[in-house]
PyMOL commands that place a pseudoatom at each C-alpha (Angstrom):
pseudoatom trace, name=CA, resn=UNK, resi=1, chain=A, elem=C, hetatm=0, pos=[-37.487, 99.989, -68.879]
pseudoatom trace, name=CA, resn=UNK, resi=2, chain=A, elem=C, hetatm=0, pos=[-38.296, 97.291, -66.530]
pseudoatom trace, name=CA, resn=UNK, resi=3, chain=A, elem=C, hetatm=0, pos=[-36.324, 94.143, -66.376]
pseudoatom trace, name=CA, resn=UNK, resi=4, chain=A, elem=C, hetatm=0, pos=[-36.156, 90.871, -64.104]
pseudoatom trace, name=CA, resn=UNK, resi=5, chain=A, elem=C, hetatm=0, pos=[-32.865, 89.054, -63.315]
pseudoatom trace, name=CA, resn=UNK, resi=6, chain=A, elem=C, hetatm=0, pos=[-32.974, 85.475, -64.746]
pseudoatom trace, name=CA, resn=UNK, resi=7, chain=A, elem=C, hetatm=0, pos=[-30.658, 82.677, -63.513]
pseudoatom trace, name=CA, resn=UNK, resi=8, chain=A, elem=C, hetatm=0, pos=[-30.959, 78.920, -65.139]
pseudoatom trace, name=CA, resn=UNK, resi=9, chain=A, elem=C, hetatm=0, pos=[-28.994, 76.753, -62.976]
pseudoatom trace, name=CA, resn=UNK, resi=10, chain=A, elem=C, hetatm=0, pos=[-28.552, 72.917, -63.873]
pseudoatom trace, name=CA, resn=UNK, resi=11, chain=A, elem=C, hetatm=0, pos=[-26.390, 70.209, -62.104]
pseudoatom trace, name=CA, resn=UNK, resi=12, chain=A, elem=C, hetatm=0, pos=[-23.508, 71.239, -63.697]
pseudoatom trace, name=CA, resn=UNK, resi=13, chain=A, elem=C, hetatm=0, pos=[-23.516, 74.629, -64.383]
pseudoatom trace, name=CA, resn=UNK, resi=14, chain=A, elem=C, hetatm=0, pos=[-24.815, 78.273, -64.572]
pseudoatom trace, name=CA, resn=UNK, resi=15, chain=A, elem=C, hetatm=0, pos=[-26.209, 78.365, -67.923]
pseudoatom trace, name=CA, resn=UNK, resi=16, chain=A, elem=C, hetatm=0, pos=[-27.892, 81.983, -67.792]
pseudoatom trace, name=CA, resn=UNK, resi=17, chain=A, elem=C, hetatm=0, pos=[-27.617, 84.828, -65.266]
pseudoatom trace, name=CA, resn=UNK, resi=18, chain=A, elem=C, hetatm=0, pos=[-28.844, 87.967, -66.929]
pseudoatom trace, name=CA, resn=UNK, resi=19, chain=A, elem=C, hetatm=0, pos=[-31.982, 90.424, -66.982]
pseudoatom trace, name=CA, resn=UNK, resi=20, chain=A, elem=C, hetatm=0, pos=[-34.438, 89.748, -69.189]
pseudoatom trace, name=CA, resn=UNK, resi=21, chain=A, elem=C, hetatm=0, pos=[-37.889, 91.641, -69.998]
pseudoatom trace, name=CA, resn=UNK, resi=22, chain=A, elem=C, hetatm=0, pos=[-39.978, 88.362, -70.729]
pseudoatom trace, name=CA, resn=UNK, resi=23, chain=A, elem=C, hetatm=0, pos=[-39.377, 84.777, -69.560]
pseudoatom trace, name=CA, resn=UNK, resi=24, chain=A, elem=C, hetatm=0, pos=[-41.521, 81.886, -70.949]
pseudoatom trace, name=CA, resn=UNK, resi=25, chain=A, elem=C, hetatm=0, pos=[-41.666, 78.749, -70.111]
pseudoatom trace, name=CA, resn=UNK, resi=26, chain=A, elem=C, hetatm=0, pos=[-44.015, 75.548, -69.968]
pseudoatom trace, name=CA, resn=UNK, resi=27, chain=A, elem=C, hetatm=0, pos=[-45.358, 74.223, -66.598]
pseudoatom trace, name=CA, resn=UNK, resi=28, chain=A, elem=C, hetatm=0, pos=[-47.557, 71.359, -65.896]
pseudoatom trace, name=CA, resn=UNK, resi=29, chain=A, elem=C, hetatm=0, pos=[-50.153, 73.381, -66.532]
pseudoatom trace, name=CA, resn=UNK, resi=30, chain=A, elem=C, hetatm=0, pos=[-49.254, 74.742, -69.796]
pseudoatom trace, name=CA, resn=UNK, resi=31, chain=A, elem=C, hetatm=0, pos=[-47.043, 77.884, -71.095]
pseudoatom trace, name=CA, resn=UNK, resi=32, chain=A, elem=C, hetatm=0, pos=[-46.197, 80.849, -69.056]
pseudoatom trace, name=CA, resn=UNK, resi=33, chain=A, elem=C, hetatm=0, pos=[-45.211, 84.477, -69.372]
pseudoatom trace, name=CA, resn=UNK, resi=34, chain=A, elem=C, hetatm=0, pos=[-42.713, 85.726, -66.576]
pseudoatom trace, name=CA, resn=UNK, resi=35, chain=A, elem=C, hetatm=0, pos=[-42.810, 89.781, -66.691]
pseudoatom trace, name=CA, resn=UNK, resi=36, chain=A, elem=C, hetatm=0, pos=[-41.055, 91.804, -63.983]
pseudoatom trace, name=CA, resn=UNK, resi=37, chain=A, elem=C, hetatm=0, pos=[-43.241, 92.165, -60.811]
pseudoatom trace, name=CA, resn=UNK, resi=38, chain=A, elem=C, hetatm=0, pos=[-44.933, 88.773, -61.826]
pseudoatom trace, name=CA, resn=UNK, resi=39, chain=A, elem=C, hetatm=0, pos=[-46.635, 87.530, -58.165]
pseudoatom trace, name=CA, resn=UNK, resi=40, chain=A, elem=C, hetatm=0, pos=[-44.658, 85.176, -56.629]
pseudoatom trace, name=CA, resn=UNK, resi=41, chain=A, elem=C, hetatm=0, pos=[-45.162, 81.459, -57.848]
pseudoatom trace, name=CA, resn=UNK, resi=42, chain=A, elem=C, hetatm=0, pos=[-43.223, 77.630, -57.897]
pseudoatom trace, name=CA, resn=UNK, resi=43, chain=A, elem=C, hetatm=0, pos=[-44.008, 75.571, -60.017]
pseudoatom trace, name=CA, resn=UNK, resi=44, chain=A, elem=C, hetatm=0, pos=[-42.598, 72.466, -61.942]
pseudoatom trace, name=CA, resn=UNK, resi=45, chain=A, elem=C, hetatm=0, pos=[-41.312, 72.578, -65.895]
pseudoatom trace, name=CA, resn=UNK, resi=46, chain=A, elem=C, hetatm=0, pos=[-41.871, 70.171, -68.694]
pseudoatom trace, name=CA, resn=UNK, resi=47, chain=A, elem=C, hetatm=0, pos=[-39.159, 69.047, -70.388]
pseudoatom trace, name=CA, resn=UNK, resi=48, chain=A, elem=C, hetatm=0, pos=[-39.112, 71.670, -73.352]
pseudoatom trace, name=CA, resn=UNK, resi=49, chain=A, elem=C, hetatm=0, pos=[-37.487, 75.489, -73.936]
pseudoatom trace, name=CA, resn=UNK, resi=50, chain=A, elem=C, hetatm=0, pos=[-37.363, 78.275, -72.177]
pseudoatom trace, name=CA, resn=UNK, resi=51, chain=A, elem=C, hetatm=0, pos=[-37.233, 81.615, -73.561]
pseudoatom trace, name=CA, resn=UNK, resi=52, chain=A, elem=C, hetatm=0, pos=[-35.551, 84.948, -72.620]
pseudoatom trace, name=CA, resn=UNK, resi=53, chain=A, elem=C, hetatm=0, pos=[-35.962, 87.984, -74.260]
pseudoatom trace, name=CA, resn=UNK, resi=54, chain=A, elem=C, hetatm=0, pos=[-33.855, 90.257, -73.224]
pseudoatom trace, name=CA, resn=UNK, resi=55, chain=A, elem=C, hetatm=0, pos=[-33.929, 94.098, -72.464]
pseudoatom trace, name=CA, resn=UNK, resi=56, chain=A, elem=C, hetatm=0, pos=[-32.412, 94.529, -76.574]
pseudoatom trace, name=CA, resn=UNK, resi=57, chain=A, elem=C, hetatm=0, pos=[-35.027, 92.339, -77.944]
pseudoatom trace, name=CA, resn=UNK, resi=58, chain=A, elem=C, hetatm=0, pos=[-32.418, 89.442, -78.571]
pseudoatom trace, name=CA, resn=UNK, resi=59, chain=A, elem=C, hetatm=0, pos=[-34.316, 86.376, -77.551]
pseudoatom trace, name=CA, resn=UNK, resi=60, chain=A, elem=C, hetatm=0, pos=[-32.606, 83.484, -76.258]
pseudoatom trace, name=CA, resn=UNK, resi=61, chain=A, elem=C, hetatm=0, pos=[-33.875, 79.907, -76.702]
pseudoatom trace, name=CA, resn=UNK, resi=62, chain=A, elem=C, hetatm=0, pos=[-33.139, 77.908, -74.523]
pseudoatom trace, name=CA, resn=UNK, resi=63, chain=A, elem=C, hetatm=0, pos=[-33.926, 73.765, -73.505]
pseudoatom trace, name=CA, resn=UNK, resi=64, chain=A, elem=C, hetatm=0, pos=[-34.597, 72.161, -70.197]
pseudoatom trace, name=CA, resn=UNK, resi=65, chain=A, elem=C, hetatm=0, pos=[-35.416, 68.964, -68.968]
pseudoatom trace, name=CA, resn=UNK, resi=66, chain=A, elem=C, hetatm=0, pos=[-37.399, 69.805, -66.774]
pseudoatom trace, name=CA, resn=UNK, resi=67, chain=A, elem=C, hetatm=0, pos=[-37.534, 71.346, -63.295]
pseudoatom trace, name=CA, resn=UNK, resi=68, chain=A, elem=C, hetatm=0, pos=[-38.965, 74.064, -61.161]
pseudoatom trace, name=CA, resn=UNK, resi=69, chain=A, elem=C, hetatm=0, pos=[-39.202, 77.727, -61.337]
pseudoatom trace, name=CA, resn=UNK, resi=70, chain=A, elem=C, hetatm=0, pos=[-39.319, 79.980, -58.810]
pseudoatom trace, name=CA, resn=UNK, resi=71, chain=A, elem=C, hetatm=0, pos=[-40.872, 83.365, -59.449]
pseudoatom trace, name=CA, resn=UNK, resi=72, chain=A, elem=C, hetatm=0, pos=[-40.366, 86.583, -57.107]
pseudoatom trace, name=CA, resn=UNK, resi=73, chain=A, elem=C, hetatm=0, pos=[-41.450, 90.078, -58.590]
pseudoatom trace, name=CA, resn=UNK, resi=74, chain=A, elem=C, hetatm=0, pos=[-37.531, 91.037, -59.345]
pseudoatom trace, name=CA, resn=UNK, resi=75, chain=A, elem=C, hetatm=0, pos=[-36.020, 87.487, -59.827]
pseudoatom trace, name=CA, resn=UNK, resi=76, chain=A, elem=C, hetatm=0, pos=[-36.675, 84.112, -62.106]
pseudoatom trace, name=CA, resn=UNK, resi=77, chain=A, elem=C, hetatm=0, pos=[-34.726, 81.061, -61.034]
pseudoatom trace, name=CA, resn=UNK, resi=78, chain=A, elem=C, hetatm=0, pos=[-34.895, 77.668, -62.684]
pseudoatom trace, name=CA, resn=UNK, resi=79, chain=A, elem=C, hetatm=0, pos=[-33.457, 74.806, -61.353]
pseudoatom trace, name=CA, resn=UNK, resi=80, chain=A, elem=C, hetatm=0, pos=[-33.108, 71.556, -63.785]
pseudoatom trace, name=CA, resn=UNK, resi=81, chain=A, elem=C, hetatm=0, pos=[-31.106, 68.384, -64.269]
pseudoatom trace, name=CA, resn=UNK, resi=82, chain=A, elem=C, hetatm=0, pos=[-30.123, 69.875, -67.631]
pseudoatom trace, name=CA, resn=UNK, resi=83, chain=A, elem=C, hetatm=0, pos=[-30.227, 72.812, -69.196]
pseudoatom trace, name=CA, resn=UNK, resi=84, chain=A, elem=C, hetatm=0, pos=[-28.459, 73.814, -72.593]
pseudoatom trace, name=CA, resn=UNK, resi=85, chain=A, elem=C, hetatm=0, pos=[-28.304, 76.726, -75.063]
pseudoatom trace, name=CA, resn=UNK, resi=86, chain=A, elem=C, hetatm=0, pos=[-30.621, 76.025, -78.168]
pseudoatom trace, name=CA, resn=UNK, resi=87, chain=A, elem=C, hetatm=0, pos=[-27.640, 76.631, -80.232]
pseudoatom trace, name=CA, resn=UNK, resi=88, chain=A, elem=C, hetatm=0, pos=[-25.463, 73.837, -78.600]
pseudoatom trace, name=CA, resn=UNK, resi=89, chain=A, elem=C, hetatm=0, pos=[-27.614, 71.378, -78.906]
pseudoatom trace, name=CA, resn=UNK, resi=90, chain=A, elem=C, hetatm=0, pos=[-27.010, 68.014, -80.745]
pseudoatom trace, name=CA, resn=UNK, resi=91, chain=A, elem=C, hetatm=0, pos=[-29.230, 67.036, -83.324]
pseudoatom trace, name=CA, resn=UNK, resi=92, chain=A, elem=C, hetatm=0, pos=[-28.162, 63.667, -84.251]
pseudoatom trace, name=CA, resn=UNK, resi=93, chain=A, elem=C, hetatm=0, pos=[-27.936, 62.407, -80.613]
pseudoatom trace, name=CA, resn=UNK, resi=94, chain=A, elem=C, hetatm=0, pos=[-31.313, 63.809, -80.158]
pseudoatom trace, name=CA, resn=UNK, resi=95, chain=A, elem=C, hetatm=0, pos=[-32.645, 61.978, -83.178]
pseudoatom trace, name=CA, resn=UNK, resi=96, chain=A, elem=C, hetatm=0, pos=[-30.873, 58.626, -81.804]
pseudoatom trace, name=CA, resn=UNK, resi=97, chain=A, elem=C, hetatm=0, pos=[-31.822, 59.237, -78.049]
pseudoatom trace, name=CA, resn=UNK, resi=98, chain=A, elem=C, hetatm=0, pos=[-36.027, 59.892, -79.467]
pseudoatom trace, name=CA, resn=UNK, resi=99, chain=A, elem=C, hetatm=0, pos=[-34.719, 56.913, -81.598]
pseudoatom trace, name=CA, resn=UNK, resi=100, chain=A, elem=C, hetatm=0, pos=[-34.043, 54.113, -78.989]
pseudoatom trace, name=CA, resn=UNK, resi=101, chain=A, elem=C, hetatm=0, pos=[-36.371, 55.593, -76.430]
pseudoatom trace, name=CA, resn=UNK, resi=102, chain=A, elem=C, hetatm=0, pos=[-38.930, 54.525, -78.865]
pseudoatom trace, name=CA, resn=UNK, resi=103, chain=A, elem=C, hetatm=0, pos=[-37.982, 51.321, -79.497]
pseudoatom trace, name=CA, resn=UNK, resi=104, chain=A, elem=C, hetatm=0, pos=[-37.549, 50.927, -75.928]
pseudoatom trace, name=CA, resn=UNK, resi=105, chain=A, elem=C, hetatm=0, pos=[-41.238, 51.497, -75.832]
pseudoatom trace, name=CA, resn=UNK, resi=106, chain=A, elem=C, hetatm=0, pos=[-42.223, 49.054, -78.282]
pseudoatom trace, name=CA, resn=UNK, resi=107, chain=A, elem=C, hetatm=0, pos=[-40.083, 46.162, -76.659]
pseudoatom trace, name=CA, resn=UNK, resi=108, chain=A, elem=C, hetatm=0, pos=[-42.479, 46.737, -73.519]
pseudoatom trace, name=CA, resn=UNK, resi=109, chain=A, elem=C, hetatm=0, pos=[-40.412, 45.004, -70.634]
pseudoatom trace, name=CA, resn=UNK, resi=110, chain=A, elem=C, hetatm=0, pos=[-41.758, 46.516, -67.645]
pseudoatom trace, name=CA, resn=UNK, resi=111, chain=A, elem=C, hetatm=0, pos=[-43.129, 49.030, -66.574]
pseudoatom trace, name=CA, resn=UNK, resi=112, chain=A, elem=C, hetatm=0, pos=[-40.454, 51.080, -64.831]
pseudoatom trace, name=CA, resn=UNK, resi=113, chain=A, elem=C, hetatm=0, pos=[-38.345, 50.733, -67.900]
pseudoatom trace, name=CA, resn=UNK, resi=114, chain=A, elem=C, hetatm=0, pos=[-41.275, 52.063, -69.863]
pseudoatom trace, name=CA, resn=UNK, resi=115, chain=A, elem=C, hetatm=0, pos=[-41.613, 54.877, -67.988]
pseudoatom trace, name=CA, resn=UNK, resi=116, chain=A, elem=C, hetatm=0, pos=[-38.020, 55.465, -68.139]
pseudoatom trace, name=CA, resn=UNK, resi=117, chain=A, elem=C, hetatm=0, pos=[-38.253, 55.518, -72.189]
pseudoatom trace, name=CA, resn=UNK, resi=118, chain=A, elem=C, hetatm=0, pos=[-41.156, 57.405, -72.469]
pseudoatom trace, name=CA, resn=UNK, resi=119, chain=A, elem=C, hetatm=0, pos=[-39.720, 60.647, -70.124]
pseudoatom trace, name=CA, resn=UNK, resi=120, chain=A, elem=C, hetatm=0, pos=[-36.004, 60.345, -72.363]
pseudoatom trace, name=CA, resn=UNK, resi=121, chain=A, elem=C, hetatm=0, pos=[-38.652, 59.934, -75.135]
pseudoatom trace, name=CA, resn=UNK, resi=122, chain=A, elem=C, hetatm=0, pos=[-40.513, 63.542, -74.518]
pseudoatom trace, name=CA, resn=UNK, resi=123, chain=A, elem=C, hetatm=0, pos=[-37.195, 65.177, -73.424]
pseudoatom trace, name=CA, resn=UNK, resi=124, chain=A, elem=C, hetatm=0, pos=[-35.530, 63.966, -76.942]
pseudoatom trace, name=CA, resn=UNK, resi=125, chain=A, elem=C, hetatm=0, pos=[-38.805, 65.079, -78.821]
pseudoatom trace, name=CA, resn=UNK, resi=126, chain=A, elem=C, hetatm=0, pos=[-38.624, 68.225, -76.822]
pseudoatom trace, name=CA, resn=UNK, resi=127, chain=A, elem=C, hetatm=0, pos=[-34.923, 69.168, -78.388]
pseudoatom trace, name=CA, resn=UNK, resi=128, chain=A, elem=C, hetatm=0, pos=[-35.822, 68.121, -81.551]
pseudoatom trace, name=CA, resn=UNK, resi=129, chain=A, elem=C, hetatm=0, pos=[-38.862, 70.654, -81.669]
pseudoatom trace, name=CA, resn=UNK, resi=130, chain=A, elem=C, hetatm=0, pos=[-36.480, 73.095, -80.368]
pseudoatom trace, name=CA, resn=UNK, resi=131, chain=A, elem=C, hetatm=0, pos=[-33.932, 72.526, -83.139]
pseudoatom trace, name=CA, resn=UNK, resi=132, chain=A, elem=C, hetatm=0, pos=[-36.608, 72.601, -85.585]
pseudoatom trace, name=CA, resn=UNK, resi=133, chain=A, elem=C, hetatm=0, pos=[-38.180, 75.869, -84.285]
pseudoatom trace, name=CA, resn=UNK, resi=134, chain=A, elem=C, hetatm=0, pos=[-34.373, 78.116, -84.474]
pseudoatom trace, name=CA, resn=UNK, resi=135, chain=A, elem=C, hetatm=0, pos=[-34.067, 76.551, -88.181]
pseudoatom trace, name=CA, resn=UNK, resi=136, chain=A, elem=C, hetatm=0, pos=[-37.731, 78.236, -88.951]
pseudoatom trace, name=CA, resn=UNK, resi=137, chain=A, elem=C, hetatm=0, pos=[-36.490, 81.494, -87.925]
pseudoatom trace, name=CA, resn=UNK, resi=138, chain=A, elem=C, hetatm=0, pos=[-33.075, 81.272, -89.919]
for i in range(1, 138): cmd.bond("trace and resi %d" % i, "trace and resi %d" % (i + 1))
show_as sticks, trace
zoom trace
């Protein structure tokens, strides 16, 4: 069986380093499939989950907020601010995070701090999907 090694690095830490016989992941442009001896390819991630599954068929879910990925035919690497098992994450801060990001919104002060709101916003809606999606398979 074919595999590709997979390494998620964020600012703090090593959060995966393993093969893997799939990785997907969102880009700008939309979702993609990572498959060993993928052509090579960069390109940036939207705040959202990445998934592994791995050469036992045990996926792992994982979130990011966003980055790049760099694809060569026998290595994945993805590079992000933050990046966090799907299992670890925090639901309620989530929920307060999408919470105040909102209201952030609705206050409209400037634009800068609109922006601001509206990127914690999609990364807060983007870990609440991802909570919601591992309860669906439980």
């Amino acid at each position: 069986m074919s595999t590709i090694r997979v390494d998620v690095v964020s600012a703090e830490a090593s959060v995966f380093h393993g093969e893997a016989k799939l990785v997907v992941a969102t880009g700008e442009m939309g979702e993609l499939g990572i498959a060993p001896r993928h052509a090579p390819l960069i390109t940036r991630l939207k705040p959202g989950q990445v998934r592994v599954i791995q050469p036992n068929d045990e996926e792992l879910f994982l979130y990011v907020s966003g980055g790049i990925m760099e694809v060569q035919p026998s290595v994945v690497t993805i590079l992000t601010d933050t990046a966090v098992r799907a299992a670890d994450l925090d639901e309620a801060a989530a929920k307060q995070a999408k919470e105040d990001a909102e209201k952030a919104i609705a206050n409209r002060t400037d634009a800068i701090e609109i922006a601001e709101a509206q990127a914690r916003l999609a990364e807060a809606a983007a870990q609440l999907q991802l909570i919601n999606k591992l309860r669906g398979k439980h």
